[in-house]
N, C-alpha and C positions, 0 to 999 in steps of 0.2 A: 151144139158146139158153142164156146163161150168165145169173145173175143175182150180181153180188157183194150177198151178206145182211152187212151189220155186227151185231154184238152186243158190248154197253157191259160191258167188264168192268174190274170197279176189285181193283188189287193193291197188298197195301202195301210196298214195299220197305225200309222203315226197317229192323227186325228185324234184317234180312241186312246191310244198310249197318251195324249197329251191330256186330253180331258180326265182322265181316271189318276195321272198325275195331280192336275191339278184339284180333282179332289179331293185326293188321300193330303194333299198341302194343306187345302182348309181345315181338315179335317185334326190334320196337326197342329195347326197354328190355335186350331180351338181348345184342343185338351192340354195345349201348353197354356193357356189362357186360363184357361179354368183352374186348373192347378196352381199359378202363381196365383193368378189372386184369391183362391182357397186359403193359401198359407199366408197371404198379405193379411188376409179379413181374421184369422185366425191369432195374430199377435197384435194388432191392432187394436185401441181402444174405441169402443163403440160410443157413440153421443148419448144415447137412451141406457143413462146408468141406475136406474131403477132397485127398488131390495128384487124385488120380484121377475124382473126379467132380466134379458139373456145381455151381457155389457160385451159382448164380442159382436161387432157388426154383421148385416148378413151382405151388403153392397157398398160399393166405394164412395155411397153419397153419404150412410150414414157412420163415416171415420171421425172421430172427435181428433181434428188434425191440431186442435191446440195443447192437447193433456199429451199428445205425443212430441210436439215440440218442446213445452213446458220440461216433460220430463229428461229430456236428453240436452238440453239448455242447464238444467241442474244440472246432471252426472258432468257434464263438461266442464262447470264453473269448479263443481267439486273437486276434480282435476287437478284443474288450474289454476287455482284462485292464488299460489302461492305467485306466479309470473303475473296475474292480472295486478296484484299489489305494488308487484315489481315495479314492472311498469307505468302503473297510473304516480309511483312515488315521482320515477324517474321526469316524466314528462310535468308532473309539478315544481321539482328542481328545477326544470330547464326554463319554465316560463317565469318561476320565481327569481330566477339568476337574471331575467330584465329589467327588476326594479331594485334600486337603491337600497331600501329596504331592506325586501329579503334579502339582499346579495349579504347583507350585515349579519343577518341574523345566524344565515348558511355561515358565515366567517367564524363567531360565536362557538355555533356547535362543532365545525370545523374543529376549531381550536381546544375546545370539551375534551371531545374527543382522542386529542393527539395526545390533550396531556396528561386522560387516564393510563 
């Protein structure tokens, strides 16, 4: 004759749930890592620009962070340059208009001007 006996046993799983949590987390935090800077190292200009070898970095020490400053320093001047000129005229008026001088000379063209 069979008898099924039960016996009450209590296990706590949290412990385990938390460790295996927390490794599936590194685990993410790494492939998310790898990834970005896969596709960082991949538009990036590399230091070692050789005919012969590879100009795309393979780690973040070898990033030629000047040819990527450089270059995006251009495209923004390019931009801009119409406001940089603006500007730098403006701010030469304004220091010009504290001497005698200029102030005449500004008066001059002033004057040029109104009566083309």
């Amino acid at each position: 004759m069979i008898h099924n006996v039960t016996i009450p046993f209590s296990f706590d799983t949290s412990p385990i749930e938390e460790q295996v949590a927390q490794l599936g987390e590194e685990e993410v935090k790494k492939a998310i890592r790898e990834a970005v800077m896969d596709g960082l190292l991949s538009v990036l200009p590399g230091k070692d620009r050789g005919y012969y070898r590879n100009p795309k970095p393979n780690n973040d020490k070898e990033i030629d962070w000047k040819a990527y400053i450089d270059e995006r320093m251009d495209a923004w001047i390019d931009r801009h340059k119409e406001e940089i000129v603006d500007e730098a005229a403006l701010l030469m008026a304004m220091r010009a208009g504290r001497n005698k001088k200029w102030r005449d000379v500004l008066e001059e063209l002033r004057a040029e001007r109104d009566a083309e």
